[in-house]
PDB file of N, CA, C and O in Angstrom, chain B, residues numbered from 101:
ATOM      1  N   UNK B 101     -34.003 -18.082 -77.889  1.00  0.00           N
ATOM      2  CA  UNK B 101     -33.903 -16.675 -78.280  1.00  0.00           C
ATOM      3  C   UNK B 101     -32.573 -16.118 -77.782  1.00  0.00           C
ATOM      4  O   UNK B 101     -32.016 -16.669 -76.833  1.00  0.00           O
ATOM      5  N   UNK B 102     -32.123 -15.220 -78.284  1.00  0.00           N
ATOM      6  CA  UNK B 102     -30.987 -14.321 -78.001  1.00  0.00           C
ATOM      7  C   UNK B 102     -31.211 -13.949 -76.863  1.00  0.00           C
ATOM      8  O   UNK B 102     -32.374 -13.731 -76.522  1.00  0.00           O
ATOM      9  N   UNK B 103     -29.930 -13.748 -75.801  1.00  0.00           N
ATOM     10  CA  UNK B 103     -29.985 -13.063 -74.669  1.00  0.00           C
ATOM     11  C   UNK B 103     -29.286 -11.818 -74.763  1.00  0.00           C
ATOM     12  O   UNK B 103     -28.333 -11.614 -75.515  1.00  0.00           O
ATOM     13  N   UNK B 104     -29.965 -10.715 -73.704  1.00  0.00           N
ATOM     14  CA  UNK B 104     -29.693  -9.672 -73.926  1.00  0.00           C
ATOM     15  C   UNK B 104     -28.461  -9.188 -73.534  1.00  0.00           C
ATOM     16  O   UNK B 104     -28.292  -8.007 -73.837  1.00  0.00           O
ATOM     17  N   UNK B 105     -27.611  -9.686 -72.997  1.00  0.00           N
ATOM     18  CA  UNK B 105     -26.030  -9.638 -72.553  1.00  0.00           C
ATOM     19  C   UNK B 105     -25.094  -9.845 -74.433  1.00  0.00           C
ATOM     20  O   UNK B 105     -24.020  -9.396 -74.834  1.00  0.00           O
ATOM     21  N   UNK B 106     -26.154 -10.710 -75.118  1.00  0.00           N
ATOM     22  CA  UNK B 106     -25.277 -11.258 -76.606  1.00  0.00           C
ATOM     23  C   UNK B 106     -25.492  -9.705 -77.569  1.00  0.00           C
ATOM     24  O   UNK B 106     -24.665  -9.044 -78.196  1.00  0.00           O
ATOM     25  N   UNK B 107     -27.021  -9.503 -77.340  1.00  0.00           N
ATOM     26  CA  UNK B 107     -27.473  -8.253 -78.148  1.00  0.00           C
ATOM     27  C   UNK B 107     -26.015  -6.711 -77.370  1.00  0.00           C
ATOM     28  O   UNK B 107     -25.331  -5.874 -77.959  1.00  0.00           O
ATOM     29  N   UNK B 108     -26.138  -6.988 -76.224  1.00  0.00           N
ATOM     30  CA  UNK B 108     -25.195  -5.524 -76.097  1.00  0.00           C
ATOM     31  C   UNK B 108     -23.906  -5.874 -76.150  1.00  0.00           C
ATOM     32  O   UNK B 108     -23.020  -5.179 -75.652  1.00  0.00           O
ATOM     33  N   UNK B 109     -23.710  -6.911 -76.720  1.00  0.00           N
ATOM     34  CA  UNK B 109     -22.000  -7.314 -77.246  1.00  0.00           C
ATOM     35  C   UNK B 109     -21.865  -6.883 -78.642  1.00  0.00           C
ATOM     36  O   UNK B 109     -20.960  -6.535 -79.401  1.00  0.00           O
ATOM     37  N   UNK B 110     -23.255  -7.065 -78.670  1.00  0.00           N
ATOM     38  CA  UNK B 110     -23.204  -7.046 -80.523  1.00  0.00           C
ATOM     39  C   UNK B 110     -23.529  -5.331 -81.011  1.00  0.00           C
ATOM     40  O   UNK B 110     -23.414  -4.960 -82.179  1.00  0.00           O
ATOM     41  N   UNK B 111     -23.971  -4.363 -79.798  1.00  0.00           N
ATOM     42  CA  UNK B 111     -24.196  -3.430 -79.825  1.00  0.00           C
ATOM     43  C   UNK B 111     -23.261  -2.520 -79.747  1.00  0.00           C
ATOM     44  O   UNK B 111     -23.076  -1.541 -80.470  1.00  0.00           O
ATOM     45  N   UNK B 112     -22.317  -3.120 -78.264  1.00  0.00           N
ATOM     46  CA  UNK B 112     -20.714  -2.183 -78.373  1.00  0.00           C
ATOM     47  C   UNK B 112     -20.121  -2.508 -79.706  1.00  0.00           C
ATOM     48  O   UNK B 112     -19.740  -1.600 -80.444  1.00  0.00           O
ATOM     49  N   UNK B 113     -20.000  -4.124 -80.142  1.00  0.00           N
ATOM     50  CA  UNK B 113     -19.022  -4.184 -81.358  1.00  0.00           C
ATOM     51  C   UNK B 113     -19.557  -3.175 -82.620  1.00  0.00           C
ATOM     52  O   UNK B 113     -18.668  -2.914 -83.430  1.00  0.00           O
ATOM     53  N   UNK B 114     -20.764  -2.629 -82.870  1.00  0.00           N
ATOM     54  CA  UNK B 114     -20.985  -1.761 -83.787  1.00  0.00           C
ATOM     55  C   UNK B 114     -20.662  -0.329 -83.403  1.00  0.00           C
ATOM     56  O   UNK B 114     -20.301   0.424 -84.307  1.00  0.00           O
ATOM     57  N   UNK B 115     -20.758   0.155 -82.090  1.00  0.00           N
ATOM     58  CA  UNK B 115     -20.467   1.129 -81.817  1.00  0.00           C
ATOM     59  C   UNK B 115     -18.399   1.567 -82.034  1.00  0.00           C
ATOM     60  O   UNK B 115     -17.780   2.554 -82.432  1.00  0.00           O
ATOM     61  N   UNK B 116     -18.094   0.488 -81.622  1.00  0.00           N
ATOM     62  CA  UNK B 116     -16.813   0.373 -81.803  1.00  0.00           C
ATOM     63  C   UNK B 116     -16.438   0.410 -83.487  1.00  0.00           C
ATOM     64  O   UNK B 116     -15.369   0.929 -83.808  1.00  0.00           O
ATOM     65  N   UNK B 117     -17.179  -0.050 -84.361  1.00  0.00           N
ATOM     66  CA  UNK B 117     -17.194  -0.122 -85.821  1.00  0.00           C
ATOM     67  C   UNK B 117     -17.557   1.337 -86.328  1.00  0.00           C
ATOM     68  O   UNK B 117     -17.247   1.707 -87.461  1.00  0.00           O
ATOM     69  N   UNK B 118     -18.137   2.031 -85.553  1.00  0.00           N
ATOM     70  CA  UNK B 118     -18.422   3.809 -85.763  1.00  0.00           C
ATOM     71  C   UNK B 118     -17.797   4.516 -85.663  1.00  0.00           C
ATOM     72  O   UNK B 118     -17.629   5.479 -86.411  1.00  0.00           O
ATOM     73  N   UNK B 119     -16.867   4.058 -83.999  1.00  0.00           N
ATOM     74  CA  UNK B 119     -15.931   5.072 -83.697  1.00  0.00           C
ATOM     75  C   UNK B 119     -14.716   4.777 -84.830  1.00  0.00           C
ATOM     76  O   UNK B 119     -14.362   5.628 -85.646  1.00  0.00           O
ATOM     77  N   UNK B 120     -14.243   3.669 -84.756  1.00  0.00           N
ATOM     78  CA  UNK B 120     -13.081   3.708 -86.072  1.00  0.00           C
ATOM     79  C   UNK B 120     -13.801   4.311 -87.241  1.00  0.00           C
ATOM     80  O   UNK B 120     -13.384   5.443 -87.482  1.00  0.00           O
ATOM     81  N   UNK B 121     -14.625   3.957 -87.931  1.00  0.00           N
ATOM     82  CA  UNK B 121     -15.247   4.516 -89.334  1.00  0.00           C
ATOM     83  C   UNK B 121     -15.168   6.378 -88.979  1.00  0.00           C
ATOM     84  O   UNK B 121     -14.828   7.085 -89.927  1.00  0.00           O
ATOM     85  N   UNK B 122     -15.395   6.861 -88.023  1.00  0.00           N
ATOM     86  CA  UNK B 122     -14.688   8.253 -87.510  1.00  0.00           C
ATOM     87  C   UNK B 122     -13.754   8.556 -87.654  1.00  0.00           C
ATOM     88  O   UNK B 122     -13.532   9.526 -88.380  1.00  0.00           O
ATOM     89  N   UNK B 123     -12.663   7.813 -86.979  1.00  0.00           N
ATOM     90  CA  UNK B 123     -11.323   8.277 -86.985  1.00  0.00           C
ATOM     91  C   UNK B 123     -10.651   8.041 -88.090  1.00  0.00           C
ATOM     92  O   UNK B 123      -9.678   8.763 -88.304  1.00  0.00           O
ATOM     93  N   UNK B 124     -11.025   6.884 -89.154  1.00  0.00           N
ATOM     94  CA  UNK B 124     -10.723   6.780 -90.450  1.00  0.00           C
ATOM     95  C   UNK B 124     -11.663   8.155 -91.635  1.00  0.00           C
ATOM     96  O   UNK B 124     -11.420   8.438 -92.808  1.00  0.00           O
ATOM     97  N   UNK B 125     -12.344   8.519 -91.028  1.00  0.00           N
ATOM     98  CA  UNK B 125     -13.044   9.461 -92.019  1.00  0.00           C
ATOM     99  C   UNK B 125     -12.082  10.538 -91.536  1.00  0.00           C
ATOM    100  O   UNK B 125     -11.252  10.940 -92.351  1.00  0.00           O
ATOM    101  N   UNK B 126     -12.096  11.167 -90.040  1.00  0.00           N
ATOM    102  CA  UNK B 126     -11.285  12.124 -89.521  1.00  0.00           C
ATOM    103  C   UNK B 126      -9.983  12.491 -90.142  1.00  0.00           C
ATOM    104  O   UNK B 126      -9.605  13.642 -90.360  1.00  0.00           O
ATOM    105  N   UNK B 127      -9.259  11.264 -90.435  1.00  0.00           N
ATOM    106  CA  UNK B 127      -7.837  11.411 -90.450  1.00  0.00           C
ATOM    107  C   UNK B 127      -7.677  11.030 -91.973  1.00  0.00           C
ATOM    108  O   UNK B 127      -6.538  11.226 -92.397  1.00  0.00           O
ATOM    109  N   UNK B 128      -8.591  10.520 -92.889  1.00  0.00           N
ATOM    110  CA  UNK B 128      -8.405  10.798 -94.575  1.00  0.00           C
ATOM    111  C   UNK B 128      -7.724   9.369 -94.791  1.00  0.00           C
ATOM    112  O   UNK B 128      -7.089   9.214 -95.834  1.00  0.00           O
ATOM    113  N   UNK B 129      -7.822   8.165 -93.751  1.00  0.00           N
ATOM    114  CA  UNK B 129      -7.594   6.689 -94.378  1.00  0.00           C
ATOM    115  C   UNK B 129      -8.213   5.784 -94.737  1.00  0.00           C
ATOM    116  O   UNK B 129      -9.296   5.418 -94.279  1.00  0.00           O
ATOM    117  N   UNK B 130      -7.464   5.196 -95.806  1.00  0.00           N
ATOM    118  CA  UNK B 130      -8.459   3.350 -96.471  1.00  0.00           C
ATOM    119  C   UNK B 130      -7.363   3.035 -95.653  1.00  0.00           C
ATOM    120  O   UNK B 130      -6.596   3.665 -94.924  1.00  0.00           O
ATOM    121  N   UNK B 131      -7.543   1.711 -96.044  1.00  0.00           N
ATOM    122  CA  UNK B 131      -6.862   0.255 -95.671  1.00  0.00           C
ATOM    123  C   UNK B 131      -7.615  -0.716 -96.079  1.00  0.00           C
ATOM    124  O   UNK B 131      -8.780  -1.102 -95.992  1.00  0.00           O
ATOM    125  N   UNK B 132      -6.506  -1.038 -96.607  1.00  0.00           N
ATOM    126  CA  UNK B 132      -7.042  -2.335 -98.094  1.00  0.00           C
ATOM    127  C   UNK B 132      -8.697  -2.297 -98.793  1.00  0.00           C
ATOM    128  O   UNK B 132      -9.553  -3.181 -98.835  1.00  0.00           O
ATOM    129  N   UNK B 133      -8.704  -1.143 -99.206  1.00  0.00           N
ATOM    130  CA  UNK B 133      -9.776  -0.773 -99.665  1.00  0.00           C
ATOM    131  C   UNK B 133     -11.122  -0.668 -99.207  1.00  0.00           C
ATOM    132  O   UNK B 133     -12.118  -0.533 -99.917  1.00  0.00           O
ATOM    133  N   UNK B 134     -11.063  -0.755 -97.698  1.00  0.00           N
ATOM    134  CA  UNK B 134     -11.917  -0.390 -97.116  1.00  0.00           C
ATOM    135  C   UNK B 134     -12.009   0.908 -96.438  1.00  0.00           C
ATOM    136  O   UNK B 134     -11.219   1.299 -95.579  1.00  0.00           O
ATOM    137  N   UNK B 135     -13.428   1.799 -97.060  1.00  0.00           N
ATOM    138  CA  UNK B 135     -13.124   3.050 -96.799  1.00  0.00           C
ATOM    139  C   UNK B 135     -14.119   3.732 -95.072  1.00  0.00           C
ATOM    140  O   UNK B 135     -14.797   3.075 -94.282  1.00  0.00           O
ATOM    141  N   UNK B 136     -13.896   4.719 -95.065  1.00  0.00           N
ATOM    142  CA  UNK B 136     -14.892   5.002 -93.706  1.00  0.00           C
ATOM    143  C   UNK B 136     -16.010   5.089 -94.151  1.00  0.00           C
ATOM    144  O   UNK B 136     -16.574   4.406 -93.297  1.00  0.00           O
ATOM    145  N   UNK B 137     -16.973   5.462 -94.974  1.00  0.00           N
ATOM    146  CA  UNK B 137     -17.825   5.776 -95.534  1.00  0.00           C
ATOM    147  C   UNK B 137     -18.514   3.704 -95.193  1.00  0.00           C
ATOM    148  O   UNK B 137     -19.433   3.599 -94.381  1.00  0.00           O
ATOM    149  N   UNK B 138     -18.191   2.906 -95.592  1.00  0.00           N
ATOM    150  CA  UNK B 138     -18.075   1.470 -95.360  1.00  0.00           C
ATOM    151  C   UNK B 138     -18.015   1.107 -93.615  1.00  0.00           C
ATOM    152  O   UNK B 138     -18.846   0.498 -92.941  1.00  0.00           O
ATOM    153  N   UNK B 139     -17.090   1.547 -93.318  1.00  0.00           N
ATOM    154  CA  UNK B 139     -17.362   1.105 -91.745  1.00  0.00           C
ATOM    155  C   UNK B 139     -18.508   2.044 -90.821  1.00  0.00           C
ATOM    156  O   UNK B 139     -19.066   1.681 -89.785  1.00  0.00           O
ATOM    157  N   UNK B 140     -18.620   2.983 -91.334  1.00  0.00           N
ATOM    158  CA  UNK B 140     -20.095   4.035 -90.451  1.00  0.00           C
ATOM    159  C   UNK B 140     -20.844   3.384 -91.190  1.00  0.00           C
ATOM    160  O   UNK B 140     -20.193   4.159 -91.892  1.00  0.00           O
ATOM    161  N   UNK B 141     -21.364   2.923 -91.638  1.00  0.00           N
ATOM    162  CA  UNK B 141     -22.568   2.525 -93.036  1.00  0.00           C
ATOM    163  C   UNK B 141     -22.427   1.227 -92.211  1.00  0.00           C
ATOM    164  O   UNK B 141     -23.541   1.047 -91.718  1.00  0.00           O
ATOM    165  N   UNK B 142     -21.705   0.363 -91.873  1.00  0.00           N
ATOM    166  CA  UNK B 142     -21.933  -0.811 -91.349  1.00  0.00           C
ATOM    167  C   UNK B 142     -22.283  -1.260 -89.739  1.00  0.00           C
ATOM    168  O   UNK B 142     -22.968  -2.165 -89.261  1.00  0.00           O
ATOM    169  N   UNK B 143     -21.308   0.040 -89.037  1.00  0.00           N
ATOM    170  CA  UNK B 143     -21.471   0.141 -88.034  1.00  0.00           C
ATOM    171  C   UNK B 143     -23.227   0.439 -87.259  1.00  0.00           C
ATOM    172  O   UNK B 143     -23.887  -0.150 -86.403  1.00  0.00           O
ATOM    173  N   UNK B 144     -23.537   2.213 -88.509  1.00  0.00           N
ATOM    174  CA  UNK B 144     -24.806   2.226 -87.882  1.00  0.00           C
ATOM    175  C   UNK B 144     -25.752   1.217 -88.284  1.00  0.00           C
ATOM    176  O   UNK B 144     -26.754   1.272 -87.571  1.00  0.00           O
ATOM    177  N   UNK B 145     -25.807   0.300 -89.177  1.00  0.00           N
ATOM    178  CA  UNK B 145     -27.185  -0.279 -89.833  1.00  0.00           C
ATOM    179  C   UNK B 145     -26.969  -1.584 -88.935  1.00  0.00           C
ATOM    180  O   UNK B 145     -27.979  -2.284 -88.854  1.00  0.00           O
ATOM    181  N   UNK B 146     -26.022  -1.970 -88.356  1.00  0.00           N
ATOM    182  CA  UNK B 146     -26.404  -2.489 -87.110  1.00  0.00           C
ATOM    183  C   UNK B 146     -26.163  -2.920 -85.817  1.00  0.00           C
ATOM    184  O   UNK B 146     -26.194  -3.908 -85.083  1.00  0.00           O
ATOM    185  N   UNK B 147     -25.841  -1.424 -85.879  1.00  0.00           N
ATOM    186  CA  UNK B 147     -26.260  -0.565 -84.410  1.00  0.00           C
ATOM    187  C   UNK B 147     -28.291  -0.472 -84.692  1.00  0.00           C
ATOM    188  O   UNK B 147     -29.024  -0.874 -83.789  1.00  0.00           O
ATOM    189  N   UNK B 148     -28.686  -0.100 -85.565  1.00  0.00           N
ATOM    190  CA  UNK B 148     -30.032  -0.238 -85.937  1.00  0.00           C
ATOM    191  C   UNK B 148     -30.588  -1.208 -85.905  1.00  0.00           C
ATOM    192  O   UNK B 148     -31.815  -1.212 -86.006  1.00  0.00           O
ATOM    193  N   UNK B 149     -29.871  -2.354 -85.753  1.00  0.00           N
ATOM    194  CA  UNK B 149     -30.775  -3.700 -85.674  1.00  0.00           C
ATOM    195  C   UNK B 149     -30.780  -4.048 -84.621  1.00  0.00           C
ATOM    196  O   UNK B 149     -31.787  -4.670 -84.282  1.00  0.00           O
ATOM    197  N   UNK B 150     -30.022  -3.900 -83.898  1.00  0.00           N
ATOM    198  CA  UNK B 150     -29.740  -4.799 -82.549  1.00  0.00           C
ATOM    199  C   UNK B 150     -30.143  -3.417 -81.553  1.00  0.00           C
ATOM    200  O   UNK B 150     -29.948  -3.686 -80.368  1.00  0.00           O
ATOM    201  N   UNK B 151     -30.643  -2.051 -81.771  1.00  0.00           N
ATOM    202  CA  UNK B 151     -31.522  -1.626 -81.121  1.00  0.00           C
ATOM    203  C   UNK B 151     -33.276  -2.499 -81.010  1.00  0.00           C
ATOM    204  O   UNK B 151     -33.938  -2.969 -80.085  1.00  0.00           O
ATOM    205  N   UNK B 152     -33.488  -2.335 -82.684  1.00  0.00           N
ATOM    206  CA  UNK B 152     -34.383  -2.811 -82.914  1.00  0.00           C
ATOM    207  C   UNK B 152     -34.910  -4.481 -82.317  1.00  0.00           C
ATOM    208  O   UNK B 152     -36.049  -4.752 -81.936  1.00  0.00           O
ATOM    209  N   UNK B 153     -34.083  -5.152 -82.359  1.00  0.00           N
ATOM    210  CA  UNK B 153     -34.482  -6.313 -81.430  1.00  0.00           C
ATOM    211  C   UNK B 153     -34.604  -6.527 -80.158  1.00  0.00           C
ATOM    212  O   UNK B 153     -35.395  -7.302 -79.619  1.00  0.00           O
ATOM    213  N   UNK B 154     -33.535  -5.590 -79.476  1.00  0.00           N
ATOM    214  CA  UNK B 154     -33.750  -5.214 -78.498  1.00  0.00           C
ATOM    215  C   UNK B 154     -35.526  -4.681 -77.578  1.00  0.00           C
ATOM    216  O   UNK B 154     -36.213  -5.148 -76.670  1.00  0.00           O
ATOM    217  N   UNK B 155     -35.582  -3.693 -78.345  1.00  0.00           N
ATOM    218  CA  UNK B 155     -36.960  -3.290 -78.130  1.00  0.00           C
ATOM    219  C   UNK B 155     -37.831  -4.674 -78.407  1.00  0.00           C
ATOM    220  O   UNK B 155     -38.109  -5.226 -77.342  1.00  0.00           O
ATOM    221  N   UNK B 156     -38.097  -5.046 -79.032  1.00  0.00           N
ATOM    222  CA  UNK B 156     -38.716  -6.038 -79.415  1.00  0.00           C
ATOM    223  C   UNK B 156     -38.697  -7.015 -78.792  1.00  0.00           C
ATOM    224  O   UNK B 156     -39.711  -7.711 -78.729  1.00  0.00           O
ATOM    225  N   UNK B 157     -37.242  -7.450 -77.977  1.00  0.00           N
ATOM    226  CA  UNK B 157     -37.087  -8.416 -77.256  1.00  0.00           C
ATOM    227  C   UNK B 157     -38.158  -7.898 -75.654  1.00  0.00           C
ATOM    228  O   UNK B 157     -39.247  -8.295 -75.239  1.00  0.00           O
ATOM    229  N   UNK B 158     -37.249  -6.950 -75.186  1.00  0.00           N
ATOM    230  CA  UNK B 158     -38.159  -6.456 -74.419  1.00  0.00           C
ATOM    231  C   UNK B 158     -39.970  -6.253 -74.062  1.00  0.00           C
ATOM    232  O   UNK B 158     -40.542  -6.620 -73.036  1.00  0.00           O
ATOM    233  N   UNK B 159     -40.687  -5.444 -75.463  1.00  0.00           N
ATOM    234  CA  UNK B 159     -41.531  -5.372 -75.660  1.00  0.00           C
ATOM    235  C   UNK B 159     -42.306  -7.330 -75.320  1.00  0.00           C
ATOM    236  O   UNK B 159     -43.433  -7.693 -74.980  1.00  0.00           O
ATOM    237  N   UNK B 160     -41.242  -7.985 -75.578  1.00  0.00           N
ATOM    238  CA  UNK B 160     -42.445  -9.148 -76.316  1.00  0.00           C
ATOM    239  C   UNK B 160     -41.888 -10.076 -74.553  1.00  0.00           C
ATOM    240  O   UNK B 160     -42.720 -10.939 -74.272  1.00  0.00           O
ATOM    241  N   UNK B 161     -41.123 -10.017 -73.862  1.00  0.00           N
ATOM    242  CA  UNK B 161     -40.453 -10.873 -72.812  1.00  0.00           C
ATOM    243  C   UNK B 161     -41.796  -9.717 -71.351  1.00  0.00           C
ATOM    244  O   UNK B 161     -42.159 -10.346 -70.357  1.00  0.00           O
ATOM    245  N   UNK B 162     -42.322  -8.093 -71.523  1.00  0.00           N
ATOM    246  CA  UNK B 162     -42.837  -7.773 -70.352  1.00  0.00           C
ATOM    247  C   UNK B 162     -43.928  -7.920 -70.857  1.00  0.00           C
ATOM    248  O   UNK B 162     -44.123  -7.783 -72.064  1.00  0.00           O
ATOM    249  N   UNK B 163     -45.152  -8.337 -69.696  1.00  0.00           N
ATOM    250  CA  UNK B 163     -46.150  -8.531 -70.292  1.00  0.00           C
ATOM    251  C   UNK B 163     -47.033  -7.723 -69.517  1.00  0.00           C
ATOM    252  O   UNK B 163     -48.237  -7.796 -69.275  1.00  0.00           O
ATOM    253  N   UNK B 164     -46.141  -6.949 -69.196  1.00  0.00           N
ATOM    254  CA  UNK B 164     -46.905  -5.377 -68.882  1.00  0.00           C
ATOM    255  C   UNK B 164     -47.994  -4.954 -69.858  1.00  0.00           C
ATOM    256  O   UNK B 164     -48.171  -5.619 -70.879  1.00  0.00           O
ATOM    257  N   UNK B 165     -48.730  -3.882 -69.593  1.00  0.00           N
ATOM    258  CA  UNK B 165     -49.254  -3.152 -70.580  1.00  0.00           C
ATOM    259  C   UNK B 165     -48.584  -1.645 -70.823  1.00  0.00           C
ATOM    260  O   UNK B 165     -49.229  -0.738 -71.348  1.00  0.00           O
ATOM    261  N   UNK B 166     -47.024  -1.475 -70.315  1.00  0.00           N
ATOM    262  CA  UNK B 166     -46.744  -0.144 -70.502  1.00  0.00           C
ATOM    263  C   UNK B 166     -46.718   0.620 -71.659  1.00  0.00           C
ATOM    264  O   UNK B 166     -46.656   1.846 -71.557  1.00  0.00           O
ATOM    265  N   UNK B 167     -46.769  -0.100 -73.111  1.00  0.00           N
ATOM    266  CA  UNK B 167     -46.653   0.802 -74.271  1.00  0.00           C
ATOM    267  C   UNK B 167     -48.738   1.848 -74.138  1.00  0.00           C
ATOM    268  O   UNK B 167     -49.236   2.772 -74.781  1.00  0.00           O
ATOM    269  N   UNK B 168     -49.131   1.175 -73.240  1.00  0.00           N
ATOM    270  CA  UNK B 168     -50.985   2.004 -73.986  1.00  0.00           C
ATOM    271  C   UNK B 168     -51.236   2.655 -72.188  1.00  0.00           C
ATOM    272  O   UNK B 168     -52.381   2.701 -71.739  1.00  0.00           O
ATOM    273  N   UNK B 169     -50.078   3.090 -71.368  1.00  0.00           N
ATOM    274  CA  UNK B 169     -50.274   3.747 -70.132  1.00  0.00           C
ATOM    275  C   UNK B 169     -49.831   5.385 -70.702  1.00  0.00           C
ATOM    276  O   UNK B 169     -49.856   6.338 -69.923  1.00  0.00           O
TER     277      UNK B 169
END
């Protein structure tokens, strides 16, 4: 399984894919036909996944009962 040090590499690199898709929306640039609208759209959907596994990783690695406390 994925370790969770790989998931928050993969979590900054989308966050980092947001903040540019910002500053390219901010400042009114493509580059080579890639627009901001494309890098936020890519950035958040997974930033959304690699939350999502995250939890999941978590959820399924404690074998707590904290989700029904």
């Amino acid at each position: 399984m994925i370790k969770n040090k790989h998931l928050l590499i993969l979590f900054f690199l989308a966050m980092i894919l947001v903040v540019i898709g910002a500053l390219f929306k901010i400042m009114h640039w493509t580059y080579a036909g890639i627009t901001e609208n494309t890098l936020l759209s890519i950035g958040l959907v997974s930033e959304a996944i690699v939350i999502v596994l995250l939890i999941l990783k978590i959820t399924k690695d404690n074998k707590s009962d904290f989700l029904n406390k």
